[in-house]
N, C-alpha and C positions, 0 to 999 in steps of 0.2 A: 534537058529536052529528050528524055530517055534514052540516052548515050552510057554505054557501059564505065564505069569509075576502076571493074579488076573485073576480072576472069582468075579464078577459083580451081588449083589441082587438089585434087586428094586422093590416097586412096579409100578411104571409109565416107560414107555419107556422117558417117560422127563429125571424122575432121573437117568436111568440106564446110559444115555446119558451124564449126568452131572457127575454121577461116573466113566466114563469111561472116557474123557474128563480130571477127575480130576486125575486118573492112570497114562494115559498116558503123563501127566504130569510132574510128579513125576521120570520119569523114561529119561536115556538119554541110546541111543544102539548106539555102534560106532563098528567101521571096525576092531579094535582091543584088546586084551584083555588088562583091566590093570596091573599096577605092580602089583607084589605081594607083598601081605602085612604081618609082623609077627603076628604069631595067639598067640603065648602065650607074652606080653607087659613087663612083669615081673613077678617075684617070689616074693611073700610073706610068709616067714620063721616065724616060731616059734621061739622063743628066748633059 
């Protein structure tokens, strides 16, 4: 929804270019959202 993914330091426009590059890389955006995933995997008890 146009919300920033990183914020980018450098000090060259080279590198920021090469870190930005290397982000958007890193990153895949598709048309729709994925499954959902369980947030708690298990419980670890006390004995």
């Amino acid at each position: 929804s146009g919300e920033a993914l990183a914020l980018v330091h450098a000090r060259t426009d080279a590198e920021a270019e090469a870190a930005a590059t290397a982000v958007r890389a890193a990153y895949t955006i598709g048309g729709s959202k994925p499954p959902a995933e369980k947030t708690v995997l298990r419980r670890i008890l006390a004995r």
